[in-house]
C-alpha positions as CSV (number, residue, x, y, z in Angstrom):
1,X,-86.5,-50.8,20.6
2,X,-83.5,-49.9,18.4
3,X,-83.2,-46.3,17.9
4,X,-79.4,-46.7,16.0
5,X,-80.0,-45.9,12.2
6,X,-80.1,-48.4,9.6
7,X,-76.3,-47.9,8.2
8,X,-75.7,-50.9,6.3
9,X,-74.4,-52.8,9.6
10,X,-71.9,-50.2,10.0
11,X,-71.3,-49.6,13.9
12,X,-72.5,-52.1,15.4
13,X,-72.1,-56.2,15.3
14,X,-73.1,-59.1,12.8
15,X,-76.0,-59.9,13.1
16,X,-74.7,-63.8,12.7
17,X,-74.5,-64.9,16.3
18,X,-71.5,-66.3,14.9
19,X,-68.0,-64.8,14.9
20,X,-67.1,-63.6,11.7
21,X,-64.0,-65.9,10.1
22,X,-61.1,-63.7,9.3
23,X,-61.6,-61.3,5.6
24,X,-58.7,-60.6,3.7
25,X,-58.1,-57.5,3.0
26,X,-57.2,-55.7,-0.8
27,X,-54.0,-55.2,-1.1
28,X,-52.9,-50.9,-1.0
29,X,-50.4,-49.5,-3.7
30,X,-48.6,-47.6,-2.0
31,X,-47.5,-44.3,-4.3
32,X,-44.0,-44.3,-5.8
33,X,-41.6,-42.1,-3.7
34,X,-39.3,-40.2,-5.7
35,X,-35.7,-41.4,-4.9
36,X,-33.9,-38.9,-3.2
37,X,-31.0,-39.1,-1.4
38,X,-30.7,-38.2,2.5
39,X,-29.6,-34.4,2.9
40,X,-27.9,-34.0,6.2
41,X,-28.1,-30.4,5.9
42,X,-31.7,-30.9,5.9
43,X,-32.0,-33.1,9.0
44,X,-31.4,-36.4,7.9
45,X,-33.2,-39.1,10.3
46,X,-31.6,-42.1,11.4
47,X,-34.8,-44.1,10.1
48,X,-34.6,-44.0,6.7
49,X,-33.0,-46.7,5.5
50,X,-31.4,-47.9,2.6
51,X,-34.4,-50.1,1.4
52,X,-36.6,-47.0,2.5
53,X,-34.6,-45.1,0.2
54,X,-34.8,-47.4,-2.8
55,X,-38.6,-47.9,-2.7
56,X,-38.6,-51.2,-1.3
57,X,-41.4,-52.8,0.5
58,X,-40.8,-55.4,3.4
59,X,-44.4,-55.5,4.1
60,X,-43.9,-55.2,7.5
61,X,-46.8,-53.1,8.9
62,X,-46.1,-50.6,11.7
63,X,-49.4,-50.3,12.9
64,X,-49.7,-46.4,11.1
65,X,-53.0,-46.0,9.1
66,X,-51.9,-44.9,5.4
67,X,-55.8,-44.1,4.6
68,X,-55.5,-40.9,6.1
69,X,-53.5,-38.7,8.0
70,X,-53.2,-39.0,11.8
71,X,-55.4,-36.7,13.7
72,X,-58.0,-36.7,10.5
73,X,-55.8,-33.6,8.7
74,X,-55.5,-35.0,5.4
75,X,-51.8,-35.9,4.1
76,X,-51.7,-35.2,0.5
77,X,-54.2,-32.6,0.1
78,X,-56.7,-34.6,-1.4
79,X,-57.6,-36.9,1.4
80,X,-56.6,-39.7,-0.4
81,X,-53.4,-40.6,2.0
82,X,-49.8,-39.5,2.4
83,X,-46.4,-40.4,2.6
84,X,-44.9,-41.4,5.8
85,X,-42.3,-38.8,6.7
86,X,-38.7,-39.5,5.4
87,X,-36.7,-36.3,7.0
88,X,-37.0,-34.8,10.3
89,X,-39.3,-32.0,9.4
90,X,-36.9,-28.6,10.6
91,X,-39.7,-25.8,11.3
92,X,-41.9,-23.8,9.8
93,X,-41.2,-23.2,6.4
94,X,-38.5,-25.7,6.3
95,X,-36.1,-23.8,8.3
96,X,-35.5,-26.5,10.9
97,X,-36.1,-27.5,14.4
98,X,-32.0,-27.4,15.3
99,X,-30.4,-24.0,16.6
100,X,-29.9,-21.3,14.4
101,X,-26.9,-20.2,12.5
102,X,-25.1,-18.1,15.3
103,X,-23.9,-14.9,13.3
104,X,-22.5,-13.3,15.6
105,X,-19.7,-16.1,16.3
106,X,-19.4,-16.5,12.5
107,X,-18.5,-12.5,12.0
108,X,-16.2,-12.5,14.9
109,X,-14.2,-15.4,13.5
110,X,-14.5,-13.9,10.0
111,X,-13.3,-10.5,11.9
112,X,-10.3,-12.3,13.4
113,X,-9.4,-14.1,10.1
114,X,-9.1,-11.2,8.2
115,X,-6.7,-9.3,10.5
116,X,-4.7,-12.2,11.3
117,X,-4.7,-11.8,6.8
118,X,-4.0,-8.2,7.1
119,X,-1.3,-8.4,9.2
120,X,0.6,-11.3,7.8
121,X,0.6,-9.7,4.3
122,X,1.9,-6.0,6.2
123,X,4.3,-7.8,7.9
124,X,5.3,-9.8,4.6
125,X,5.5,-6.5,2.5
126,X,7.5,-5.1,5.4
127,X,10.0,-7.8,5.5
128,X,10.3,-7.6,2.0
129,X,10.6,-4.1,0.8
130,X,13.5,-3.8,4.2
131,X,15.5,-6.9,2.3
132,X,15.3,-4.7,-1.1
133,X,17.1,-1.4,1.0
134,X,20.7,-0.9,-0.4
135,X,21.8,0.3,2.8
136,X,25.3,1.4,1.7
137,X,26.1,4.9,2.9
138,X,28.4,4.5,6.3
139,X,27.8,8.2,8.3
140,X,30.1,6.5,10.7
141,X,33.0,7.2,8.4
142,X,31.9,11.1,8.9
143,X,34.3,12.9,10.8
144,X,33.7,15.9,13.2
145,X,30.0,15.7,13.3
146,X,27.4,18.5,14.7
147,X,25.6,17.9,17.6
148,X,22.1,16.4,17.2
149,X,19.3,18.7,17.1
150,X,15.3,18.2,17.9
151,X,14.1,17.8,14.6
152,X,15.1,14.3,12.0
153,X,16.6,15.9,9.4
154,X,17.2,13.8,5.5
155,X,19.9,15.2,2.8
156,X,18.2,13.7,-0.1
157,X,20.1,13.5,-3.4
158,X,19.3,13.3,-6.9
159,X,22.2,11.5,-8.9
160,X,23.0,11.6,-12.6
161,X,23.4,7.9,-12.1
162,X,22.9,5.8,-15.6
163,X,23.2,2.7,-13.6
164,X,21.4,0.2,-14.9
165,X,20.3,2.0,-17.9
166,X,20.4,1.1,-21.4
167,X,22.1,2.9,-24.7
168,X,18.3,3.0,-25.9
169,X,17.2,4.5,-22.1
170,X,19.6,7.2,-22.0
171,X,18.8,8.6,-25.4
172,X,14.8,8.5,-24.7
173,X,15.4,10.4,-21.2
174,X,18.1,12.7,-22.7
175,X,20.7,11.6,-20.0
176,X,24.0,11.8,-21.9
177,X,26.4,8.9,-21.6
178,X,28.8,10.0,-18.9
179,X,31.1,7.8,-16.8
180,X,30.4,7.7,-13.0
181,X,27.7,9.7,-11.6
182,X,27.7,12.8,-10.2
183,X,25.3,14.9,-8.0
184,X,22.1,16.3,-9.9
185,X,20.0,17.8,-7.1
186,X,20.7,18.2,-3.4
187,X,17.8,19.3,-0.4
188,X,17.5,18.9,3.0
189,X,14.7,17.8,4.7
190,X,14.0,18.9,8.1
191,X,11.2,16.7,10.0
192,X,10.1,18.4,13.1
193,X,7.1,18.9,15.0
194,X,6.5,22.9,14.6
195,X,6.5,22.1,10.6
196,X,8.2,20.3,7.8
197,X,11.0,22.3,5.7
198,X,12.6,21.4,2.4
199,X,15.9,23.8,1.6
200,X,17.4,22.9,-1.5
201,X,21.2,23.3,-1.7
202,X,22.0,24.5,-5.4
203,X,24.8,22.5,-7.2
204,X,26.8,25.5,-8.0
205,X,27.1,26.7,-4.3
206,X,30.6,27.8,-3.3
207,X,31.2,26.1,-0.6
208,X,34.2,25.0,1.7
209,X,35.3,21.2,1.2
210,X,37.2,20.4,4.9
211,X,39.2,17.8,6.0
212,X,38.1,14.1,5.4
213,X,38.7,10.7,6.1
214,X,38.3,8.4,3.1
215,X,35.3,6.4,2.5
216,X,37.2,3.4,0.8
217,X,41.1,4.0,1.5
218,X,40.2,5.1,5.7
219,X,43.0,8.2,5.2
220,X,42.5,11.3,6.2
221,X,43.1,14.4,3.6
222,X,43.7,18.2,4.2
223,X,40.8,20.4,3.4
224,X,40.4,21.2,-0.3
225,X,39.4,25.4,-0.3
226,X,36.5,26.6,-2.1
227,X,35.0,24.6,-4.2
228,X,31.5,23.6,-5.8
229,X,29.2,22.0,-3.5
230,X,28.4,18.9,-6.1
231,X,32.7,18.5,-6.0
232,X,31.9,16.5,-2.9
233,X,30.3,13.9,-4.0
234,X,32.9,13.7,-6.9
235,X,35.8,13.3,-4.8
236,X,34.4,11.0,-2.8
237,X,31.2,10.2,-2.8
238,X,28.2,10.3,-0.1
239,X,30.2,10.3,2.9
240,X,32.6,13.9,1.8
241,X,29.1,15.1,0.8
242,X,27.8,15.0,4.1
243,X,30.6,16.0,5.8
244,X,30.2,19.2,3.5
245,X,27.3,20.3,4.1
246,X,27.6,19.5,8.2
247,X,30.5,22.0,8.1
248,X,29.1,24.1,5.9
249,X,25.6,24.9,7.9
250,X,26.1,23.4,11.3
251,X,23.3,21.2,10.5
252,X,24.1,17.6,11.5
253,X,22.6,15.3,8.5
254,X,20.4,12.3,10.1
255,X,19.8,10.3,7.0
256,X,20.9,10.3,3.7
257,X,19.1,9.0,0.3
258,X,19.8,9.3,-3.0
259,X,18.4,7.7,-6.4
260,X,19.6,7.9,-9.9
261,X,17.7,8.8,-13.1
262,X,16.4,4.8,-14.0
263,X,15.0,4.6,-10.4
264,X,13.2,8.6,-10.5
265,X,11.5,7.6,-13.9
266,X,10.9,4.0,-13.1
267,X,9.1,5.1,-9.6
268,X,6.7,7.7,-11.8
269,X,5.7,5.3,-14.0
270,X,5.0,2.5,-11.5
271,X,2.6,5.0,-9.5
272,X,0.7,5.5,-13.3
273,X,2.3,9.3,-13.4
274,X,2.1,12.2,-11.7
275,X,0.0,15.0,-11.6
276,X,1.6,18.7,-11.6
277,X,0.1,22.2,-12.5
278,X,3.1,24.2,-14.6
279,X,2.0,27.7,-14.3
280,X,4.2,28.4,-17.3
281,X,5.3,26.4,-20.3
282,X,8.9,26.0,-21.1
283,X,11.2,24.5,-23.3
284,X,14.5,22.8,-23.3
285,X,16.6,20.6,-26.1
286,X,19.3,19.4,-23.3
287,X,16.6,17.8,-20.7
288,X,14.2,17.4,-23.8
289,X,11.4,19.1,-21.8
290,X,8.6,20.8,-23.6
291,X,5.6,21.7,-21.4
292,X,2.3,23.5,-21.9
293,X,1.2,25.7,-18.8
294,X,-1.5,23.7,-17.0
295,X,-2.5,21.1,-15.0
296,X,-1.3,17.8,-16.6
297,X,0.0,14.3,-15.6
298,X,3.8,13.8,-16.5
299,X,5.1,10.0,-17.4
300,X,8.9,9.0,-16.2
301,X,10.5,10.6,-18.6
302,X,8.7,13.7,-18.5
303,X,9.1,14.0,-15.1
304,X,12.7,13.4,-15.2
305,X,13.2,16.5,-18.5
306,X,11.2,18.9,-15.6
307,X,13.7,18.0,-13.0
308,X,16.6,18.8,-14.9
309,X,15.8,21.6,-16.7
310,X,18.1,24.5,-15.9
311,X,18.8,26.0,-19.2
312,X,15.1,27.8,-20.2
313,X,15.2,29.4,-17.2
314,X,17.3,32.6,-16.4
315,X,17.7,31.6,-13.3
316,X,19.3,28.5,-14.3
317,X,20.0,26.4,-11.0
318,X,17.7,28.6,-8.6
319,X,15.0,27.7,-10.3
320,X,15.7,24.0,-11.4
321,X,15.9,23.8,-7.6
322,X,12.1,24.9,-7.0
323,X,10.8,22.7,-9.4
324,X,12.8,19.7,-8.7
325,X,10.9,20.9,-5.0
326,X,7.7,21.0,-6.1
327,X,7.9,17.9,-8.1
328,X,9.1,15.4,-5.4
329,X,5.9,17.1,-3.0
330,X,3.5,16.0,-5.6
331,X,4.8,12.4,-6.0
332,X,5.3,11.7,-1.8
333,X,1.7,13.3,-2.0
334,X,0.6,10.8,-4.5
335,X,2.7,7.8,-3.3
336,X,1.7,8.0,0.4
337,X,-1.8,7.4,-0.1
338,X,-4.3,4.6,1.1
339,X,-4.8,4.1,-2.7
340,X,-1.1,2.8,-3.0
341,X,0.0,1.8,0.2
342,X,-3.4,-0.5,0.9
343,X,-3.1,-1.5,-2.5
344,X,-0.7,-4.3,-3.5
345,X,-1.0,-4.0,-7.4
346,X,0.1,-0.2,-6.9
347,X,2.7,-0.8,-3.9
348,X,4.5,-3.5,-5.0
349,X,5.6,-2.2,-8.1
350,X,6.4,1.1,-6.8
351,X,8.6,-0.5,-4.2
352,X,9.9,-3.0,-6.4
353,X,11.5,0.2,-9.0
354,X,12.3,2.3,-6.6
355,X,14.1,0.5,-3.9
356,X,16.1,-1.2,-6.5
357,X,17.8,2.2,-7.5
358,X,17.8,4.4,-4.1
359,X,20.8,3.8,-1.9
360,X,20.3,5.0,2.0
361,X,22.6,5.4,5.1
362,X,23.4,2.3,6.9
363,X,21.1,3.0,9.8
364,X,18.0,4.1,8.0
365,X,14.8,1.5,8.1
366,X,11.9,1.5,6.0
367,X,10.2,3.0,8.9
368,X,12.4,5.9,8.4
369,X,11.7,6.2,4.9
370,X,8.4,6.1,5.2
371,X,8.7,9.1,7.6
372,X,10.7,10.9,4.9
373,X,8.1,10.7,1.9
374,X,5.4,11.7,4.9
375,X,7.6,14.5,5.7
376,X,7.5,15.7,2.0
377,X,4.0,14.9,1.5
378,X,3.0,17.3,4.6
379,X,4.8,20.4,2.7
380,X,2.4,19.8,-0.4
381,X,-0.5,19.9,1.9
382,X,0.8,23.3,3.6
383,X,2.2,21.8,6.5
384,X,5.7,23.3,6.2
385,X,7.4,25.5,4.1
386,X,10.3,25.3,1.0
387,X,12.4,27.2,0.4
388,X,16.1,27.6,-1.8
389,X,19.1,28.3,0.9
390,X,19.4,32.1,0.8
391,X,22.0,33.8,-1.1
392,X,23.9,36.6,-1.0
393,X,25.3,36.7,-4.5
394,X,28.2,35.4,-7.1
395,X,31.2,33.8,-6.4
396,X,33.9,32.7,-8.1
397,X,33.5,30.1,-11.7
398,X,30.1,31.4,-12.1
399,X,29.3,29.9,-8.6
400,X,26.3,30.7,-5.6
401,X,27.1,33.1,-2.4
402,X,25.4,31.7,0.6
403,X,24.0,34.4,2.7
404,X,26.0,33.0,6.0
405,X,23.8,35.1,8.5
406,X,20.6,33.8,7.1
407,X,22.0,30.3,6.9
408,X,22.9,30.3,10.2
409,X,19.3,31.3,12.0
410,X,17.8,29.0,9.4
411,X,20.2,26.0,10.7
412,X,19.4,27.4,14.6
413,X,15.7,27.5,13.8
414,X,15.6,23.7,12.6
415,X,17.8,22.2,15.3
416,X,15.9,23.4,18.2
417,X,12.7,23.0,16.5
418,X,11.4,26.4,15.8
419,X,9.0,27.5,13.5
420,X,10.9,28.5,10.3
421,X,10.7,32.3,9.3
422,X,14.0,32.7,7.4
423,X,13.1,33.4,3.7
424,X,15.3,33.0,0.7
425,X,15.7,36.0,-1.4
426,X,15.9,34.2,-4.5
């Protein structure tokens, strides 16, 4: 007895006791693959060929079922067959079955990369801004120097320089059209560990001009008597100007830098001006200042007119001297910033007009420049004092007194590195 259902002959044998001749089977249509090329980003495998990738159909049969998906899980979602893979499948969700993106690695290499940028385009800049130095000031020429002291000290000098300038230039930053140049501004700069300190040296200081050997002819010449202090530089330039104020104070002069009216205003305007409070507003036809009081930002050539200005003031000179101080604090303070140096669309430019006009000593670097403008920016922020040297009184042509005492602990305090307490009486 036959207890298999009736299916329709389905599971078991004919029923013929012959063997069935061979059926032919209906032909499958396979579904239309949409061409797509092989991603290797995506896992491309080997087995797809070209004809694969065409659409073409050899006919040769593999021995894979395409009625239905292996393991009974239908392929298309319908159950009405699939596609036979044509890319490595790469993980869940696509992702990939090859080793993941090692981040670590990448950000070290991107670490590296960028330093490697960092430091080629410091060391660039660096090569760059030393080639535009006009190292032209010999100090070797100087004769009968001071001994060195503990601190690094700068004469810096402000020259009424036209060089360079236009007939249009001079008249928009009320310079005049004099031959030559001639000393506008003189201050030292005393770097040293127990505090910065800026003494400006008025113009109109009566001074002693000693015994010199010539920058250009290499003769020596007698002393010269009284004089003003800014007769130096006229005689003969940077060298007899340091060798004046060395015998003067007893103070031997490190470095020595100096820049011209073009290069002051240029440097201003590069840095997009700078910002000064003027606790009181002033006046003046000659410099062609006219300020409010307040806090404001001055251009070039309204930083140059505030500078000068000497003859709204009754103390003329003195007092030129404390704002020509106050100004240069505020533009080291705003030039020695990450915002300019890390910046190449601000430091380049700045650079580029102000190492075009500023003339140094033979043996100063851009390293000791650098120092310099840090030096200055440190007495804006408090670290330091400045400070007019003091004076004593008149002397003759309408001239400054130094109060020799004074100048002389001053001088001791800076070249053994002592905290400055000597104040200027005027």
């Amino acid at each position: 007895m036959n207890d298999w259902p009736d299916d329709g002959g389905y599971g078991r044998g004919p029923a013929n006791p012959q063997p069935e001749g061979p059926r032919r089977m209906s032909h499958v249509q396979r579904p239309q693959v949409p061409q797509q090329p092989p991603r290797y980003d995506q896992g491309y495998d080997p087995s797809f060929t070209q004809a694969q990738g065409t659409g073409y159909d050899s006919g040769y049969n593999t021995g894979q079922v395409y009625g239905g998906a292996q393991g009974g899980a239908p392929q298309g979602g319908d159950g009405r067959g699939g596609i036979p893979p044509q890319y490595t499948p790469r993980g869940p969700g696509g992702s990939g079955s090859g080793p993941a993106p090692d981040w670590r690695k990448r950000i070290k290499v991107g670490s590296i990369v960028l330093v490697v940028g960092v430091l080629a385009w410091g060391i660039g800049t660096y090569a760059w801004a030393g080639s535009q130095m006009r190292n032209e000031v010999d100090l070797s020429k100087v004769i009968e120097r001071p001994s060195e002291g503990d601190c690094t000290t700068y004469l810096i000098v402000g020259s009424d320089s036209r060089e360079g300038m236009s007939a249009e230039e001079k008249k928009k930053l009320h310079t005049g059209s004099a031959e030559g140049k001639r000393t506008d501004s003189m201050m030292i700069l005393a770097a040293c560990s127990s505090g910065n300190t800026m003494v400006s040296l008025p113009r109109d200081s009566w001074v002693t001009i000693p015994s010199f050997v010539g920058s250009e002819s290499g003769k020596k010449y007698g002393a010269r008597g009284g004089s003003k202090l800014n007769a130096a530089y006229a005689m003969d330039g940077p060298e007899l100007l340091v060798r004046t104020v060395e015998y003067n104070t007893g103070l031997r002069i490190d470095h020595y830098a100096e820049i011209g009216f073009a290069g002051f205003a240029n440097i201003v305007d590069a840095l997009g001006g700078v910002e000064l409070n003027i606790e009181k507003g002033f006046k003046d036809k000659k410099s062609g200042a006219d300020f409010q009081a307040g806090t404001q930002t001055l251009n070039g050539e309204q930083a140059l007119a505030f500078v000068r200005t000497r003859y709204a003031f009754a103390e003329s000179d003195l007092a030129r001297t404390k704002n020509q101080q106050k100004f240069l604090s505020a533009l080291a303070n705003q030039a020695a910033t990450p915002g300019t140096i890390l910046n190449p669309f601000a430091l380049y430019p700045t650079l580029g007009a102000g190492l075009d006009t500023l003339i140094v000593d033979k043996d100063m670097s851009l390293y000791d420049l650098g120092t310099m403008f840090f030096a200055m920016k440190g007495i804006s922020g408090g670290d330091g004092k400045s400070m007019n040297i003091p004076i004593a009184g008149t002397a003759p042509q309408g001239s400054l007194k130094w109060d020799m005492p004074k100048v002389k602990q001053l001088v001791e305090q800076i070249r053994n590195d002592q905290k400055v307490t000597v104040e200027s009486n005027r």
